[in-house]
C-alpha positions in Angstrom: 0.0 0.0 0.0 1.5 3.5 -1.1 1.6 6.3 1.2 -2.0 9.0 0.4 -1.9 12.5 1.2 -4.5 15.2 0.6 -3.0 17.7 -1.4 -5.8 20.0 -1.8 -9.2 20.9 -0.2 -12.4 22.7 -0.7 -15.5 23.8 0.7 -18.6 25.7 0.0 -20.5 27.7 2.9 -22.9 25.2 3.9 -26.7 27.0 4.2 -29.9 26.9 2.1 -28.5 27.6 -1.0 -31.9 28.3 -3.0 -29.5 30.1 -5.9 -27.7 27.4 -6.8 -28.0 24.2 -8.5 -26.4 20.9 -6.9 -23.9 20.4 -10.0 -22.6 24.9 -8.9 -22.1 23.4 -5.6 -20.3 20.3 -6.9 -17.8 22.2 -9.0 -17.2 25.2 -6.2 -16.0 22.8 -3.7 -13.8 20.6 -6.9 -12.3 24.3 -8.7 -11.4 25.2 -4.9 -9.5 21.7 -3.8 -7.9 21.8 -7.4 -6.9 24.8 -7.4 -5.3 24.4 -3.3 -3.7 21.6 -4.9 -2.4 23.3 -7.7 -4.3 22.7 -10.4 -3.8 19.0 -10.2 -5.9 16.9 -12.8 -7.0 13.8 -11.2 -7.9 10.4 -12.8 -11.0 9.7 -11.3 -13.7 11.5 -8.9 -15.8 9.6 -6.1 -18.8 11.2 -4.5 -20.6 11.1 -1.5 -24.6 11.8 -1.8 -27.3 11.1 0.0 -30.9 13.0 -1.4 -30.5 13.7 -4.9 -31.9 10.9 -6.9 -34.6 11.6 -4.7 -35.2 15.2 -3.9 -33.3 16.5 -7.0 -34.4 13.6 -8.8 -30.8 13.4 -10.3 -28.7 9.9 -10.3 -25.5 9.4 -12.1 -23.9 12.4 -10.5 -20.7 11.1 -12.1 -21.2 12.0 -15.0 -23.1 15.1 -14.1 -20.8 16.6 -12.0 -17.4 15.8 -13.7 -18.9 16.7 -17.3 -19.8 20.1 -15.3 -16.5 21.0 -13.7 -14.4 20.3 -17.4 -13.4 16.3 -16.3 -14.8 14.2 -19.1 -13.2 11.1 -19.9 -12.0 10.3 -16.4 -13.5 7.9 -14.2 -16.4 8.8 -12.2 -18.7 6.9 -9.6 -21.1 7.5 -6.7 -20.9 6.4 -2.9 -24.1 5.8 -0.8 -23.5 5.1 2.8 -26.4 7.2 4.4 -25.3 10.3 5.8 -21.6 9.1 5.8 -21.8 8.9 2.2 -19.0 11.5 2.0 -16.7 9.9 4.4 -17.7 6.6 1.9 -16.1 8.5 -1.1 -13.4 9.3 0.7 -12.3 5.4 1.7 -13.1 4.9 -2.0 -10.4 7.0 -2.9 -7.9 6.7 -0.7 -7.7 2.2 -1.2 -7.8 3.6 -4.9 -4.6 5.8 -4.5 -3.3 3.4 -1.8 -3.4 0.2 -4.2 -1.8 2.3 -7.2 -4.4 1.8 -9.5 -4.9 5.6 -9.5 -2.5 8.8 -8.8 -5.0 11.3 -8.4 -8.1 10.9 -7.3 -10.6 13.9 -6.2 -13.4 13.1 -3.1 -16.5 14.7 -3.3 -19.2 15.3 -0.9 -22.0 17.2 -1.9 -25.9 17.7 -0.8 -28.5 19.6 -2.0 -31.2 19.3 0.6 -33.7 22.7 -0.5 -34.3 21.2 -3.7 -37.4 20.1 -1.8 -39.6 20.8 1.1 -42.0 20.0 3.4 -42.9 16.1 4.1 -41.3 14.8 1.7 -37.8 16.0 2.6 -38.1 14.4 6.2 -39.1 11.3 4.5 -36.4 10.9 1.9 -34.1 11.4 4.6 -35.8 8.8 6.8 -34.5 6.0 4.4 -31.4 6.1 6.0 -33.5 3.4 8.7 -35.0 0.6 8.3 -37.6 0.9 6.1 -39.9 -2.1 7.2 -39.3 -1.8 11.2 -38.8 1.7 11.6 -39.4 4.1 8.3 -42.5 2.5 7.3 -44.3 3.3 11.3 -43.4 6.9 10.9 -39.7 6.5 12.6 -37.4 9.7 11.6 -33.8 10.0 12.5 -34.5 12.5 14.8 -37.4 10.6 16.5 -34.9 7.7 17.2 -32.1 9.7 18.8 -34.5 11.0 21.0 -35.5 7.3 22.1 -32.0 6.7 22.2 -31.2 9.9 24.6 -34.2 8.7 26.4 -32.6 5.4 27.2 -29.5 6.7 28.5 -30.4 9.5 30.9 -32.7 6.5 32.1 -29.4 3.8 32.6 -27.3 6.7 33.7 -29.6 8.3 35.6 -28.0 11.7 33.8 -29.9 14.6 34.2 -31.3 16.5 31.3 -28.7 19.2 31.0 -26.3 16.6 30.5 -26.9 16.8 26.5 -26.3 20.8 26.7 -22.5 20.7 26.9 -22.4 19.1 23.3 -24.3 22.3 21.9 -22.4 24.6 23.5 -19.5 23.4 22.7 -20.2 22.6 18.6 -22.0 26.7 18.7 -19.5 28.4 20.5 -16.7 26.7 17.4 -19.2 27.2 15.3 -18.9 30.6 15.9 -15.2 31.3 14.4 -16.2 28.8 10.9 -16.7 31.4 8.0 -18.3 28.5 6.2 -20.6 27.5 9.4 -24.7 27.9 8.7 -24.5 28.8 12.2 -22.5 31.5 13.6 -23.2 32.5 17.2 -22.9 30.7 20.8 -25.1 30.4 22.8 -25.6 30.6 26.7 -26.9 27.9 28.7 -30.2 29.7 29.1 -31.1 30.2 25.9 -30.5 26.2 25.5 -32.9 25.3 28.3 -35.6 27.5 27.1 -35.3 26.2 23.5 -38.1 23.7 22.3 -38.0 20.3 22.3 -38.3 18.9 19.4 -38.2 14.9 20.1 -38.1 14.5 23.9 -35.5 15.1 25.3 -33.9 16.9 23.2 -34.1 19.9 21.8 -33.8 22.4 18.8 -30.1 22.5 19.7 -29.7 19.2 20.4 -30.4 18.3 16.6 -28.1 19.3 13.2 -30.4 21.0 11.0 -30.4 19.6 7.6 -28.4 21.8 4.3 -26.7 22.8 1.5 -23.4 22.3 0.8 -20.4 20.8 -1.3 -16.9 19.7 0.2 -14.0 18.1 -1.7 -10.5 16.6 -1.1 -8.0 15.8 -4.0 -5.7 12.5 -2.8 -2.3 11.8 -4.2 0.8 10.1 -3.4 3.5 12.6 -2.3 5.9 11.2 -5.0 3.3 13.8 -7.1 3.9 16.8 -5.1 6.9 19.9 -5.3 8.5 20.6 -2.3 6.2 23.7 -1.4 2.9 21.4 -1.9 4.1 18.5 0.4 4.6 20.9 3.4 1.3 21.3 2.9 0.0 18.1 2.5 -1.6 16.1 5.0 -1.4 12.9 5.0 -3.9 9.8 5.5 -2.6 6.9 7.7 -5.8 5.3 8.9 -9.3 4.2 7.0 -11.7 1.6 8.2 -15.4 0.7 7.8 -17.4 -0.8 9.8 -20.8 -1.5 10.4 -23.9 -3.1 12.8 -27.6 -3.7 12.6 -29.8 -1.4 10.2 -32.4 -1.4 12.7 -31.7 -0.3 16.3 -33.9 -2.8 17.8 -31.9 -5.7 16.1 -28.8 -4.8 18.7 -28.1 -6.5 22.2 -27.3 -2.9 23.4 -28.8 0.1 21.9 -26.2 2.4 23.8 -23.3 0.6 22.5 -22.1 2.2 19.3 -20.0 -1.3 18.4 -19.7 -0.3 14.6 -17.6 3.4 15.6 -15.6 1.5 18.2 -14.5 -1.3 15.4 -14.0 1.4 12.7 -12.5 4.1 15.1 -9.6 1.6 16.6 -9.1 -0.7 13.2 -7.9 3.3 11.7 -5.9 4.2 14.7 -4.4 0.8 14.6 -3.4 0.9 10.9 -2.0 4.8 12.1 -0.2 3.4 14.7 -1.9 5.2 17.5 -4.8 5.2 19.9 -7.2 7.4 20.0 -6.8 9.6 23.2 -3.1 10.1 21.3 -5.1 12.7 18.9 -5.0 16.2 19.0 -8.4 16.9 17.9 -11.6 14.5 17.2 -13.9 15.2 14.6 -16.8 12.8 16.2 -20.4 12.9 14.5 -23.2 15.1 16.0 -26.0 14.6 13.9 -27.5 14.6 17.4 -26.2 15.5 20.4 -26.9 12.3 21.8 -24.9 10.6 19.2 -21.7 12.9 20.1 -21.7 11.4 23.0 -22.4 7.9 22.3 -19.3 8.1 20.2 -16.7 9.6 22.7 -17.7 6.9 24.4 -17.4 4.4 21.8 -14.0 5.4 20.9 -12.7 5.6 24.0 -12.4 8.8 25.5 -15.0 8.5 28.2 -16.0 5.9 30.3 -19.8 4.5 29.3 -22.1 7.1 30.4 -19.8 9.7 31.8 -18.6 11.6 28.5 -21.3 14.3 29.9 -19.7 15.2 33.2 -15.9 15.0 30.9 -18.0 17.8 28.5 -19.8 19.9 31.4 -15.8 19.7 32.9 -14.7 21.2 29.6 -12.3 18.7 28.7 -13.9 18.6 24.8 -13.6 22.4 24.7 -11.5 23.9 21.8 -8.9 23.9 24.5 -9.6 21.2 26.5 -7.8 17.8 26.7 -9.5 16.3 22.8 -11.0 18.9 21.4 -14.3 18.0 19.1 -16.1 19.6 16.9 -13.8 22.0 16.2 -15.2 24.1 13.6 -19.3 23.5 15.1 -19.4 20.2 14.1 -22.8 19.1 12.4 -24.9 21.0 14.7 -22.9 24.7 14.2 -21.9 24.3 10.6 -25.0 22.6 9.3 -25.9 19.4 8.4 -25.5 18.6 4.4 -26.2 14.6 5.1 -24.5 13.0 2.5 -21.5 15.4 1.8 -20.7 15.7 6.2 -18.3 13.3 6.4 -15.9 15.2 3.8 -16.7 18.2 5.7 -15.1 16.6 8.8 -12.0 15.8 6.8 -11.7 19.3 5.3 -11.9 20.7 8.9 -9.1 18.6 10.3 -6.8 19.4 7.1 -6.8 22.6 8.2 -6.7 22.6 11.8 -3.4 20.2 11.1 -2.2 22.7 8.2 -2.1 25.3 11.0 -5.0 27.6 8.6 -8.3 27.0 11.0 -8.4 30.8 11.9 -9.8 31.4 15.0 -10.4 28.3 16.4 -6.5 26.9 15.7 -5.4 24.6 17.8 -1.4 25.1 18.9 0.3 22.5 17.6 -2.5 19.8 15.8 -0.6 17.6 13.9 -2.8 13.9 14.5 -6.6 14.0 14.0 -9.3 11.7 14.1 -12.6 11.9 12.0 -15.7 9.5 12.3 -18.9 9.6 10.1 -21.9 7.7 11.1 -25.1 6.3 8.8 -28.2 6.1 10.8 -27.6 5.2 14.7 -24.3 3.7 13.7 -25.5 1.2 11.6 -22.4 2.0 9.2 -19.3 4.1 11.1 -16.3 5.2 8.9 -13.4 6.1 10.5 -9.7 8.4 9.2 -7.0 9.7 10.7 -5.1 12.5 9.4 -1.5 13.3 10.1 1.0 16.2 9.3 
């Protein structure tokens, strides 16, 4: 297996982009990771996508999107792994750089959730579950993470304000992201008064759903000039993993076993562990989740990573900072195009260029995209 960098990455701001088409956002986020990578042509594109064959009732984004952004000929596929669709892509591309079959390979993760509204958006999202058991009795994503947050403040007899920490935390990041939907903290008063929108949690407890396009072009550093590899950041983890479509089908609904697999099978192919990482990208499509996963990994014991938050040890400049740049909740939610999002974050925060939220120093970072309630977990670690 050859050694895989990222040489370039790119980004739209992620909102409800009602001006723009999904193939604009598509090439935006490819023209700005070429161009960081200077200009580089690659050899094949991989993208993440959740919604559009059904909300922008547009498949074969392949050949959409790379006969939009000036790359015909080259080849050209689409990933589906719910909402870690982008993070998906993005193992796609690296075993395709890492086997040698390709040189250059561009990641894309793109969403365009405004193409539709009402009902019908909340139900093509819902086929992330099980449709039988779950989608076809009314079931939402954000239904079950409430169930799920339901169940553990019940076995850890944690009050409600233990889920507040997580929004605080991903709003007050959020708040130094340019590129963030969201772009103000918030006090703790202002999240207890909020609404609830599936008991427990509230408005702030759950990512709200957008726009948005991120890419990452992938190369070998063999391909770079001196100036580009002191740039580069370099992939030396990937793993997949996955459990039970349906929640119900588990032993333990509060065990997140398919990020635990994923998360330590990439740190062990890195040659680390995880609480070696300078900054964790963890997955807060609900709070809940957020914490379900630094527990998974790791970095909490089972049902205490909410007094570790409220103790500020996940802060920007705490002990393993998450959700650096606001995380799902803060930056918004594009679904399918998230978990390239994640890895375009950490790129910079290890490149030293995250602005006002830098951390001193970042040079290991660990990202981890979920589909559903971990039903499919997808792990990288990035290293400068």
């Amino acid at each position: 297996m050859r050694e895989v960098v990222i040489a370039g990455v790119g980004q739209t701001p992620v909102g409800e982009h009602w001006e723009l088409s999904l193939r604009s956002l598509a090439h935006r986020a490819l023209s700005a990771a070429r161009k960081d990578a200077g200009d580089m042509r690659p050899e094949a594109l991989y993208i993440g996508n959740l919604l559009a064959p059904v909300l922008s009732h547009q498949a074969n984004l392949g050949s959409l999107v790379a006969g939009n952004s000036g790359l015909e000929g080259i080849e050209a596929v689409t990933v589906e792994a719910g909402e870690a669709s982008g993070a998906g892509a993005l193992r796609v591309g690296y075993l395709a750089v890492a086997s040698g079959l390709i040189d250059c390979a561009l990641v894309l993760g793109v969403e365009k959730y405004t193409d539709a509204v009402g009902p019908q958006t909340e139900a093509a999202v819902s086929q992330v579950l099980d449709m039988d058991y779950e989608g076809m009795q009314g079931l939402t994503p954000s239904g079950l993470a409430g169930l799920v947050a339901q169940r553990y403040l019940y076995e850890t007899g944690a009050p409600r304000s233990a889920l507040m920490p997580l929004a605080l935390i991903a709003h007050e990041n959020g708040a130094g992201n340019p590129n963030a939907m969201y772009r103000k903290a918030i006090k703790p008063a202002v999240y207890e008064n909020a609404e609830v929108t599936a008991d427990p949690l509230n408005m702030f407890d759950i990512a709200p759903y957008a726009d948005g396009a991120a890419a990452v072009l992938l190369t070998t550093p063999e391909k770079l000039s001196d100036a580009q590899r002191d740039r580069a950041v370099r992939v030396t983890g990937s793993a997949v993993s996955i459990d039970t479509l349906a929640l119900h089908d588990r032993r333990d609904p509060l065990a997140f076993e398919a990020a635990r697999r994923a998360a330590a099978a990439a740190c062990a192919q890195a040659g680390v562990l995880p609480g070696e990482m300078d900054l964790f990208e963890t997955w807060d499509s609900s709070s809940i989740y957020a914490l379900l996963t630094l527990e998974a990994v790791g970095l909490a014991p089972r049902g205490e990573a909410w007094k570790l938050a409220q103790a500020g040890e996940f802060s920007l400049r705490g002990r393993m900072p998450i959700l650096t740049l606001g995380g799902n909740k803060a930056r918004g939610y594009p679904l399918g195009a998230a978990g390239v999002y994640q890895v375009v974050e950490a790129a910079l925060q290890l490149r030293g260029e995250a602005g006002a939220n830098q951390i001193p120093g970042a040079k290991r970072a660990l990202t981890l995209a979920l589909g559903g309630p971990a039903s499919t977990a997808i792990a990288h670690v990035l290293e400068r």
